[in-house]
VMD Tcl script that draws the C-alpha trace (Angstrom):
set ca {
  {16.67 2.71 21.65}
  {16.61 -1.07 22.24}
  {17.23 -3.39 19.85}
  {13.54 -4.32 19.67}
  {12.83 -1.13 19.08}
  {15.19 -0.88 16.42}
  {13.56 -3.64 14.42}
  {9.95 -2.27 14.64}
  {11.05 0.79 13.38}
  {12.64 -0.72 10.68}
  {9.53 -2.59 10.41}
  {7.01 0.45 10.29}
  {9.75 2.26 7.86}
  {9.05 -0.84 5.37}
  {5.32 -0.65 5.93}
  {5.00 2.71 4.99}
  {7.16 2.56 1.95}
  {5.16 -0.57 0.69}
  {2.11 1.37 1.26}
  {2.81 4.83 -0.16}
  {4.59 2.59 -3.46}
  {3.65 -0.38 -4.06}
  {-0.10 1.38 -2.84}
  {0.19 3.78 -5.85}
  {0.63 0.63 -7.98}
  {-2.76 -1.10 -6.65}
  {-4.64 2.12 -7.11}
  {-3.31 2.28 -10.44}
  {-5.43 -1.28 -10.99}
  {-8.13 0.51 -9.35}
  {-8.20 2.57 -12.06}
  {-7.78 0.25 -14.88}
  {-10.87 -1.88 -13.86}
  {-12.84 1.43 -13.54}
  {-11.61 2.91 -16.93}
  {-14.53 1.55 -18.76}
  {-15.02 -0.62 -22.09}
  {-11.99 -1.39 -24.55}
  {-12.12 1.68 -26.60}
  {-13.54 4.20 -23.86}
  {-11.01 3.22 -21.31}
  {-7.94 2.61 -23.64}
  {-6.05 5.65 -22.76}
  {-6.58 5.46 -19.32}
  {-4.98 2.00 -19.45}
  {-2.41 2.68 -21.76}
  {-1.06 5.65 -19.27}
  {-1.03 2.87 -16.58}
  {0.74 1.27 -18.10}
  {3.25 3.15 -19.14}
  {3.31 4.75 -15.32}
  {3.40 1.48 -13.83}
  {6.39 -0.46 -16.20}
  {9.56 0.55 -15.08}
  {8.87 -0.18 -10.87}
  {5.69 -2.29 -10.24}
  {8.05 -5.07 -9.79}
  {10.44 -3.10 -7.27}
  {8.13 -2.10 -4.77}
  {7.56 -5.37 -3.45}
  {11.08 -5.39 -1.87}
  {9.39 -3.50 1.07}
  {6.92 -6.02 1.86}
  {9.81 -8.74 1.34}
  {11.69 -6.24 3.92}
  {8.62 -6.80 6.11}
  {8.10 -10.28 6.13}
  {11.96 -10.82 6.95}
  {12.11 -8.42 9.72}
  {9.13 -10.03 11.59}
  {9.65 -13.61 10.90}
  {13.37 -13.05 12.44}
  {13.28 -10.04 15.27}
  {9.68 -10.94 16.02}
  {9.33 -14.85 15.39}
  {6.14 -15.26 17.70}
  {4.64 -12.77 16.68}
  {5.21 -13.41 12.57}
  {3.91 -17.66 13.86}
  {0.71 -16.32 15.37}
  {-0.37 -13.87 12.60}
  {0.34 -15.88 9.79}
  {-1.10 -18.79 11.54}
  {-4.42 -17.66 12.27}
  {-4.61 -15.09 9.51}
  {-3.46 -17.09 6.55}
  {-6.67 -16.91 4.93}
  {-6.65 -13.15 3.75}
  {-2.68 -13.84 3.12}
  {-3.04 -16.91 0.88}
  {-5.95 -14.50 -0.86}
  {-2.67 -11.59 -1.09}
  {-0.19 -13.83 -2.25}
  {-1.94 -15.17 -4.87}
  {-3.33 -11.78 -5.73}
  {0.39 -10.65 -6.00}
  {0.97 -14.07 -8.13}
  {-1.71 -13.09 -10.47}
  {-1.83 -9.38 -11.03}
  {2.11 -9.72 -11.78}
  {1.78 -11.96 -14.49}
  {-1.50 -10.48 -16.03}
  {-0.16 -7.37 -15.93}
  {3.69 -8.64 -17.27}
  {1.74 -10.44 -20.12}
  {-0.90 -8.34 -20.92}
  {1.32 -5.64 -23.28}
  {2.16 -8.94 -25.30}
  {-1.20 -10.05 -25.79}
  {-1.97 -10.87 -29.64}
  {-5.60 -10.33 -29.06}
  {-8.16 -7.37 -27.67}
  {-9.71 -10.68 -26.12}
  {-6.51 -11.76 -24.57}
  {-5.82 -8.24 -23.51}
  {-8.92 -7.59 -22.16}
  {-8.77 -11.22 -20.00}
  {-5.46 -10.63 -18.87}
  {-6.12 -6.65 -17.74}
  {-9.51 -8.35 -15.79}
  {-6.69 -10.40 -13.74}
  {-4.75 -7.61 -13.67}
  {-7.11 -5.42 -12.35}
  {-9.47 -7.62 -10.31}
  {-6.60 -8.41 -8.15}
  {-5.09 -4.89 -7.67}
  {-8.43 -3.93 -5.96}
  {-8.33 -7.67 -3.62}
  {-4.71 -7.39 -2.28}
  {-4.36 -4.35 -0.83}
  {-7.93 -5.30 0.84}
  {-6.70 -8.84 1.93}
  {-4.04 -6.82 3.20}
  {-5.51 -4.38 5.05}
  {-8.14 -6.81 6.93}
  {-4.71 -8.63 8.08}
  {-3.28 -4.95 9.83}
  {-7.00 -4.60 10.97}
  {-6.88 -7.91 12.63}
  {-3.47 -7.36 14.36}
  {-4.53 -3.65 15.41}
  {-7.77 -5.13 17.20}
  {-6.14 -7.69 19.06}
  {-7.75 -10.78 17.23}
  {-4.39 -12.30 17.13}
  {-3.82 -14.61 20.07}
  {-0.14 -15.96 21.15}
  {0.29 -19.11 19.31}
  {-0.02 -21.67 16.31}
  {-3.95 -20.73 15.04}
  {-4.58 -19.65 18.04}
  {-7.14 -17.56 16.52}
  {-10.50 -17.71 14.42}
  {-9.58 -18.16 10.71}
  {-12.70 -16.05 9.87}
  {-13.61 -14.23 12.41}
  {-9.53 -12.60 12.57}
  {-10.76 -10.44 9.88}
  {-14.31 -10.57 8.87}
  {-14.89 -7.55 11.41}
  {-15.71 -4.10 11.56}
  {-11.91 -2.80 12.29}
  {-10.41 -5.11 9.25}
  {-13.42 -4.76 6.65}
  {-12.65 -0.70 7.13}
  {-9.25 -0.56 7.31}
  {-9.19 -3.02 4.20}
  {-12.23 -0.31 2.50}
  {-9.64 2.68 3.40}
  {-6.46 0.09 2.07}
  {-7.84 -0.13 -1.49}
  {-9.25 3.92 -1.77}
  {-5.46 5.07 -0.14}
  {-3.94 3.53 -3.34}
  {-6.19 4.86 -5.41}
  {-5.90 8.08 -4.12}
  {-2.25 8.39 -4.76}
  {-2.49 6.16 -8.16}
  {-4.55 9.25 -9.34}
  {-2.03 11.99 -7.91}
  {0.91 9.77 -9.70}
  {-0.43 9.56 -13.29}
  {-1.75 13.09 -12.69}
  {1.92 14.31 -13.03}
  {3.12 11.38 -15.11}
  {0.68 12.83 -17.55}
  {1.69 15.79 -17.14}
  {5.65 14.86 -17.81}
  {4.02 13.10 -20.71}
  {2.28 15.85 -22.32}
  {-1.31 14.44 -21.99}
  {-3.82 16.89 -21.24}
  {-6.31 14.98 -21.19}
  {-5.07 12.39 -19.00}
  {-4.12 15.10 -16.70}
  {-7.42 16.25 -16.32}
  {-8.91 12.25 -15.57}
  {-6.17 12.08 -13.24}
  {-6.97 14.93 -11.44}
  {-10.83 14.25 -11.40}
  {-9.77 10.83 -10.05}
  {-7.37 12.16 -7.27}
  {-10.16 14.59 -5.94}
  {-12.17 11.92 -5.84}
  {-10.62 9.74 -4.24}
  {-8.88 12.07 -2.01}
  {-12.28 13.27 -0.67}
  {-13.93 9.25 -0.38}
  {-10.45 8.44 1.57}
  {-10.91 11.34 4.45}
  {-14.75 10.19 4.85}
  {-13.60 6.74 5.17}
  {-10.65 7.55 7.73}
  {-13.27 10.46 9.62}
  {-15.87 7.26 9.52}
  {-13.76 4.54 10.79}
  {-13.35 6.67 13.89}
  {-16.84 5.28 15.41}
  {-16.17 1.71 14.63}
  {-12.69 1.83 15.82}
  {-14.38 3.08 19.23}
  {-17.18 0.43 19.18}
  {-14.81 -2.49 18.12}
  {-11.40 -1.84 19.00}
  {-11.40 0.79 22.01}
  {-7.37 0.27 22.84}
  {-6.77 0.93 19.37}
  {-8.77 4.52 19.60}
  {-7.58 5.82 22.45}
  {-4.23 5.22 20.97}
  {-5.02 7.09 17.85}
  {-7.05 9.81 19.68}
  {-4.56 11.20 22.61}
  {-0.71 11.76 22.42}
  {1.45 10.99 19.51}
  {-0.91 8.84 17.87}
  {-3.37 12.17 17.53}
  {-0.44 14.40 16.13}
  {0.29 11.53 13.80}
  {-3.68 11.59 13.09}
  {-4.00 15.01 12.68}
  {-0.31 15.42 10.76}
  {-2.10 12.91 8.21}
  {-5.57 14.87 8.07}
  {-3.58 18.19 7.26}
  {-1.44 16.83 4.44}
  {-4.25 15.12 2.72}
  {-6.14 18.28 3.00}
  {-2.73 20.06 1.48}
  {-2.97 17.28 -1.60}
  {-6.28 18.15 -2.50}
  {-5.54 21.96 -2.30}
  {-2.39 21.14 -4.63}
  {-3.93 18.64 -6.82}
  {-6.93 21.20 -7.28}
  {-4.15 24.02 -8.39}
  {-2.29 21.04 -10.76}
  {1.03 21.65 -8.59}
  {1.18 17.57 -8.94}
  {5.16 17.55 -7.86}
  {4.25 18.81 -4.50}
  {1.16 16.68 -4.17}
  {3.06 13.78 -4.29}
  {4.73 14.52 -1.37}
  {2.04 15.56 0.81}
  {0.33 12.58 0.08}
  {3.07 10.21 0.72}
  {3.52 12.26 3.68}
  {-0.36 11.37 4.62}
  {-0.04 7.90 4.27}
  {3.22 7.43 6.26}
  {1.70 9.28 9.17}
  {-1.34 6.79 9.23}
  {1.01 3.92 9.45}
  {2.94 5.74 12.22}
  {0.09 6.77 14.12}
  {-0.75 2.81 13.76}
  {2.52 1.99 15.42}
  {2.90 4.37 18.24}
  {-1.78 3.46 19.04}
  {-0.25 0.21 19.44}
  {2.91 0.72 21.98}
  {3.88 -1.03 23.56}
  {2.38 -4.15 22.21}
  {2.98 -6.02 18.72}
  {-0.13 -8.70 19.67}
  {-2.48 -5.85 21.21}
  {-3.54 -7.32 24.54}
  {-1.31 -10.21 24.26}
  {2.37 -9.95 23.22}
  {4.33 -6.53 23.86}
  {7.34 -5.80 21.68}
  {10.27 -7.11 24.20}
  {8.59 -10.10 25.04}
  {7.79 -10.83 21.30}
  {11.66 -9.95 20.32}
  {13.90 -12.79 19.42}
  {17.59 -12.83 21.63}
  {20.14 -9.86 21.39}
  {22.82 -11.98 19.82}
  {19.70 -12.33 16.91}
  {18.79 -8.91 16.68}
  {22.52 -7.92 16.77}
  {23.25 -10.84 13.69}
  {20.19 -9.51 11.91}
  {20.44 -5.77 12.15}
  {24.50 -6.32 11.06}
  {23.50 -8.20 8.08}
  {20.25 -5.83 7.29}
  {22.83 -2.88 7.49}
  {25.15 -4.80 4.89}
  {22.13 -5.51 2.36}
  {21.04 -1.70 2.87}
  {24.75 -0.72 1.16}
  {24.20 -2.10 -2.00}
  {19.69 -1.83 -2.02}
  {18.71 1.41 -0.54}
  {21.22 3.78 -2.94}
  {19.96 1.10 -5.88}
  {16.22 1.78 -5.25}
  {16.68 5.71 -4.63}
  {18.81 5.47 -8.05}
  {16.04 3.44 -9.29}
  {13.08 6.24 -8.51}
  {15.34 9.16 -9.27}
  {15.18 7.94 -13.00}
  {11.61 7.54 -13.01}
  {11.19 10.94 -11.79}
  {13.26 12.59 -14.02}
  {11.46 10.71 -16.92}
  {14.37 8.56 -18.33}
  {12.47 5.82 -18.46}
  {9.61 7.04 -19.40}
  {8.09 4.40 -22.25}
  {6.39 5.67 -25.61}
  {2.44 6.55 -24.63}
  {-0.08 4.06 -26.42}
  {-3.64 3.65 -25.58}
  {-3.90 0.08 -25.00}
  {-6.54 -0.74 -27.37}
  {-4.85 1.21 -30.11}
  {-2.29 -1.65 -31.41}
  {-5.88 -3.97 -32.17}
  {-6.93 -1.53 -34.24}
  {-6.77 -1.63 -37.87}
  {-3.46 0.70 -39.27}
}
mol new
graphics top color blue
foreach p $ca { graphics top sphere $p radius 0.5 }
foreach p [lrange $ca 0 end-1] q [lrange $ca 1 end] { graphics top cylinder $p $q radius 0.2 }
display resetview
């Protein structure tokens, strides 16, 4: 394995983590703006908030881990996408700005009005960012990315077919797993009822994601043709398939309530995705323009960086896995409150 190679694994390994995590804490927004009116939708929020408390803010290490590993290993490549795709970024970042506050601020609101306001924020931008960021991999994956400073359309990047659908499948992939999260949270929490949304919500979703992934097939053919042949022969169909077969596997647990082993499968569904992405791709970062070793910084870089990635992994990786062995266990679990309930009268 070259050092190139190296990093873009890395690379794809942060990816997948940020989608299958910090994915499950979009869709969990998703499902906040969808909840309904104050009192209707007050339990629904309350368990999202309680789900999402003790690690919304952690899961944005892997996009950090991302950014970092591109804009050193790959410093070309990182100029030319954020370059020419910096309008659906800016839209992220702020999104990220936003929803983090709104959501830090709304369980201290003194107000239903404030709280309401605040959960809008909250939730409004948990359904734009992980579109904003999907339209971005879209753009990359259909080769609108030329070599250079805005080299590219602004617009044109990712208003398109490829980036519009993979940002559609972005937003309904969190959801998806939101729903199979809080389904077991609940459960853990001895909700019933919230067990039973959850699981309505994760079969729904579940079955919208497949149609979108078994309907972006035909526009990936029509509008980026490199792209589907990658996904469609070799290891980018096993990945394909791998991901069709665990998502069918969630639904088949999620409709049985074994929510501990749908979690897994549908991590495992996601990561494959952003695998198969990888591997449709080889061996190009900019498709059509700028393969991996020509896009890779020098080897006394890579060597520097990979040394100093390795050192930072000592002390983060065992802290995170610490970090979500807790939540999983349920130790820090928060006391269950409908969010509407502390505005009502006592």
């Amino acid at each position: 394995m070259t050092l190139a190679v190296a990093c873009m694994v890395i690379t794809l390994a942060g990816l997948a983590a940020y989608a299958v995590l910090a994915g499950a804490d979009f869709g969990a927004g998703v499902w906040d703006l969808t909840a309904g009116g104050a009192t209707r939708g007050g339990r629904v929020r309350g368990m999202v908030q309680r789900s999402m408390s003790p690690v919304w803010e952690a899961n944005h290490v892997w996009l950090i881990l991302v950014v970092v590993v591109l804009w050193t290993a790959f410093p070309t490549a990182f100029g030319s996408i954020f370059s020419t795709l910096y309008v659906p970024l800016f839209g992220a970042v702020i999104g990220i700005i936003f929803r983090g506050a709104a959501f830090a601020l709304r369980g201290q609101a003194a107000t239903i009005g404030e709280a309401r306001g605040l959960g809008a924020t909250f939730a409004l931008a948990s359904l734009l960012v992980p579109f904003f960021l999907g339209t971005v991999l879209g753009g990359v994956a259909s080769g609108r990315v030329p070599v250079g400073n805005a080299a590219g359309d602004a617009w044109s990047s990712w208003l398109n077919p490829t980036s519009l659908t993979v940002g559609v499948l972005a937003v309904l992939t969190g959801a998806y797993l939101a729903a199979v999260y809080m389904a077991a949270d609940s459960v853990r929490a001895d909700l019933p009822d919230m067990e039973r949304a959850f699981r309505a919500r994760a079969l729904l979703a579940g079955a919208l994601s497949g149609a979108v992934a078994i309907g972006a097939l035909p526009v990936l053919a029509s509008d980026a043709p490199d792209l589907y042949e990658g996904l469609t022969s070799g290891f980018g169909l096993v990945c394909v398939l791998g991901s069709g077969v665990f998502g069918v596997g969630t639904l088949a647990l999620v409709w049985s309530s074994r929510f501990g082993a749908a979690r897994v499968t549908a991590a495992a569904a996601v990561v494959a995705v952003v695998v198969g992405w990888g591997v449709a791709q080889s061996p190009y970062l900019l498709p059509g323009e700028l393969t991996l070793e020509q896009a890779a910084a020098g080897d006394s870089t890579l060597v520097a960086f990979l040394a100093s990635l390795a050192v930072g992994a000592l002390i983060l990786v065992p802290s995170l896995v610490y970090l979500y062995r807790l939540v999983l266990r349920g130790t820090l679990d928060q006391n269950y409150e409908p969010l509407d309930q502390r505005f009502k009268p006592k």
